[in-house]
C-alpha positions in Angstrom: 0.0 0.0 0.0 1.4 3.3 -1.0 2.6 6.0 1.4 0.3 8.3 3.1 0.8 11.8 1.9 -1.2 14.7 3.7 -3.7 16.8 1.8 -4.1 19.6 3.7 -5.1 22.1 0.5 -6.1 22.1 -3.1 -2.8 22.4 -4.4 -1.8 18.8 -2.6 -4.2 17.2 -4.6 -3.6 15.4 -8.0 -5.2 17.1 -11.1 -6.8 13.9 -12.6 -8.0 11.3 -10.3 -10.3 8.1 -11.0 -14.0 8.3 -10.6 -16.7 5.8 -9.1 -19.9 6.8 -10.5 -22.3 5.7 -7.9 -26.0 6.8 -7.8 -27.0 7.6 -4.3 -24.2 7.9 -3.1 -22.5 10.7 -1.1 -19.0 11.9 0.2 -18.2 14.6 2.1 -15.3 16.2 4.0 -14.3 14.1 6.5 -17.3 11.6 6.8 -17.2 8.2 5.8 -18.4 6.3 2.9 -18.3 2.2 3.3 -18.8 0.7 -0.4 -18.2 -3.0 -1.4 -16.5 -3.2 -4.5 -17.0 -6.6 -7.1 -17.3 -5.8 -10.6 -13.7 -5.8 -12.4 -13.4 -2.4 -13.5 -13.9 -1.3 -10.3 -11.3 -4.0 -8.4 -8.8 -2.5 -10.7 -9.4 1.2 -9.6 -8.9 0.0 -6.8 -5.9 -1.9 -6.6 -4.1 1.1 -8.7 -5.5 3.7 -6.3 -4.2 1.3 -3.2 -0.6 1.6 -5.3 -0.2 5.0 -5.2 -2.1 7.6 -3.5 -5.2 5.8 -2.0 -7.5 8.8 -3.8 -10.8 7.9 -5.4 -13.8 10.7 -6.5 -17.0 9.5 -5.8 -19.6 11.4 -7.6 -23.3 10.9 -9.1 -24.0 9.7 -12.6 -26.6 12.4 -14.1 -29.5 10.6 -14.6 -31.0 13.1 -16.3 -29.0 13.5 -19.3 -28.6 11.1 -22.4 -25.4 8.8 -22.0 -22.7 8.8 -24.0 -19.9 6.7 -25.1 -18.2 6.2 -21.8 -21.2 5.8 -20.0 -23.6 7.7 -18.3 -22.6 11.9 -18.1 -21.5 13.1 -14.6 -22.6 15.6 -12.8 -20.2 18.4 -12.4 -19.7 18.1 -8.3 -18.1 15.3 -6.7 -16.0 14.4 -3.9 -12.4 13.2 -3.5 -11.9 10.4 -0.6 -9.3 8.7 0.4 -9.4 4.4 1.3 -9.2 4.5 4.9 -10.0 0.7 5.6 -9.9 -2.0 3.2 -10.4 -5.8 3.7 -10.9 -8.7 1.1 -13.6 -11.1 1.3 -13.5 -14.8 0.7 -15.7 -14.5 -2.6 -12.8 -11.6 -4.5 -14.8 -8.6 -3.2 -13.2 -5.8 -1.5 -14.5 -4.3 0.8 -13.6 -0.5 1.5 -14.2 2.7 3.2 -13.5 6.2 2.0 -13.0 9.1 3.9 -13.9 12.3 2.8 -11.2 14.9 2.0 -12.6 17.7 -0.5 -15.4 18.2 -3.0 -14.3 18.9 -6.6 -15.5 20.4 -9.8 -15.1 18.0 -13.1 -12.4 19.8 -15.2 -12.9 17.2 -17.9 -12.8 14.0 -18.6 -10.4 12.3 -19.9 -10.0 9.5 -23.1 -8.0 6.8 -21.1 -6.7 3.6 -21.5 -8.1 2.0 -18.0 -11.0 0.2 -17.6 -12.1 2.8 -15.1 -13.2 6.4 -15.5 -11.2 9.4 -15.0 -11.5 12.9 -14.4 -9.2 16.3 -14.1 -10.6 17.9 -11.1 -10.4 21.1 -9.5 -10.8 21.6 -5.9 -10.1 25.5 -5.4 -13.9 26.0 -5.1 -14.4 24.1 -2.4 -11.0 25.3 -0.7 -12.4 25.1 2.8 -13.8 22.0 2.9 -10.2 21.7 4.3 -11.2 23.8 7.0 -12.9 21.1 10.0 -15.2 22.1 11.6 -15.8 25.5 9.6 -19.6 27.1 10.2 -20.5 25.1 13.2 -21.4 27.6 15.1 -24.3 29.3 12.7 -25.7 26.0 12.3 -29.5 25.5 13.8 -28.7 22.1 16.4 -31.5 21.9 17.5 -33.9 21.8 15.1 -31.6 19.5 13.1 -31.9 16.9 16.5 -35.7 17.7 15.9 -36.3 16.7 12.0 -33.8 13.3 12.8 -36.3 12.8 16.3 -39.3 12.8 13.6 -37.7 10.6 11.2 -36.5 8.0 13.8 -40.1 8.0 15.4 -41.5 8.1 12.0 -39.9 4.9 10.7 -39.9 3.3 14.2 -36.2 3.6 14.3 -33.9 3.8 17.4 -30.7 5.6 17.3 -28.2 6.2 20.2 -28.9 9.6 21.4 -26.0 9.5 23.6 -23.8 9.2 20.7 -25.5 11.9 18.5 -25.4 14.4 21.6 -21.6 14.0 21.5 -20.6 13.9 18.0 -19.5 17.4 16.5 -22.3 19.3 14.6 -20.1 19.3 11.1 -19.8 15.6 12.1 -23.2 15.4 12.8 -24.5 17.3 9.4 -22.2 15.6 7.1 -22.4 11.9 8.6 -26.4 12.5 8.3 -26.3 14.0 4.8 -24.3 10.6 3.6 -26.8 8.4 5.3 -30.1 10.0 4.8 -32.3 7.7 2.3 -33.0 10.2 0.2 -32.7 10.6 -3.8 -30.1 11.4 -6.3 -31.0 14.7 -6.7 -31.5 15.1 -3.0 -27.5 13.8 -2.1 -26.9 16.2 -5.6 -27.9 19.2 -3.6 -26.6 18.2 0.2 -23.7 18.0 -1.8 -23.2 20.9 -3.5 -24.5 23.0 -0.6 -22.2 26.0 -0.3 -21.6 25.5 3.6 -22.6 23.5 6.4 -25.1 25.7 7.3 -26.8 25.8 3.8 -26.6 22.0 3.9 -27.9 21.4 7.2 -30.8 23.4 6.3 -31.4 21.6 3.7 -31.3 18.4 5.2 -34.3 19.5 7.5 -36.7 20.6 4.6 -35.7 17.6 2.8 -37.0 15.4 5.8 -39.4 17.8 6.4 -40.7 17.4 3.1 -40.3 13.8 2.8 -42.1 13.4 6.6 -45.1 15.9 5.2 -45.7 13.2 2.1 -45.7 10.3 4.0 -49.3 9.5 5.8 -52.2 8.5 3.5 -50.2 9.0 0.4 -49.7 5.7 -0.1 -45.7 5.5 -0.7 -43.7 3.2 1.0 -42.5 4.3 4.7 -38.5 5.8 4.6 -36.4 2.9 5.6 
């Protein structure tokens, strides 16, 4: 496994990194992102990324727009993580974890030769997303504890309380935003959210919203 080399700001990152297009899925700065990994093209990114730098952008395919010859278009936000855990399983999976470092706009992408997808990023946008814990303070707490209270009762869902009451609130936000079971346009937007206050906010209407749709509608309870 490669050496660990400290990203600290945009200009420690690589310009062109590979990309797992993932629906649903969502990174952000410093939270975690388990993912099990099977099909080849995606083994390989893996093993290369393990060989040098451990970096790997994890962003959405665009659902919305026709696809084209490398498969489905991108949207233009993603984030860069780096493998934090990894473990093989008995049956050639791998199965990995990425921490969140940076979100990055799409530069490009490039015609490559690996079976994989890459991108030339540029992370100067979201320069700090490098900063932890940046905006906690003008974050609403509380009534982001009150929208995950009515989702947990909602669903009939525990969650330990202790636990959420000590975690940091950028902690709290992000690791929320990453698990919420919402859309691909919803992770899209708590995404691209220009701060952690903008994206906690949204995080409440979204459940809100979601919470608001879900008696006599006939839709299938959040899980």
């Amino acid at each position: 496994m490669a050496k660990h080399r400290p990203l600290n700001s945009p200009s420690d990152a690589p310009a062109v990194v590979p990309v797992f297009p993932l629906s649903g899925a969502l990174l952000l700065p410093r939270a975690e992102l388990p993912l099990n990994i099977f099909e080849p093209r995606y083994l390989a990114m893996i093993d290369d990324a393990l060989a040098s730098d451990r970096l790997v952008g994890i962003i959405q395919p665009d659902e919305g727009k026709p696809e084209g010859p490398d498969g489905p278009e991108l949207f233009r936000v993603g984030c860069l993580g780096r493998i934090s855990q990894f473990s093989e399983s008995g049956d050639g999976r791998y199965l990995i974890t990425l921490t969140g470092i940076c979100r990055f706009e799409v530069v490009e992408e490039l015609k490559v030769e690996t079976p994989y997808r890459q991108c030339r990023i540029d992370l100067k946008p979201y320069a700090f997303d490098f900063d932890a814990s940046a905006g906690e303070d003008a974050v609403d707490r509380t009534a982001l504890l009150k929208a995950l209270a009515a989702f947990l009762e909602a669903n009939q869902l525990e969650a330990d309380w202790e636990g959420i009451e000590q975690a940091g609130t950028e902690t709290l936000v992000n690791a929320l935003s990453v698990m919420s079971p919402y859309g691909t346009l919803e992770k899209q937007a708590l995404l691209e959210a220009k701060d952690l206050k903008s994206r906690a906010e949204m995080l409440v209407a979204i459940t809100q919203m979601m919470l608001a749709r879900m008696p006599g509608d006939g839709d299938t309870p959040l899980q």
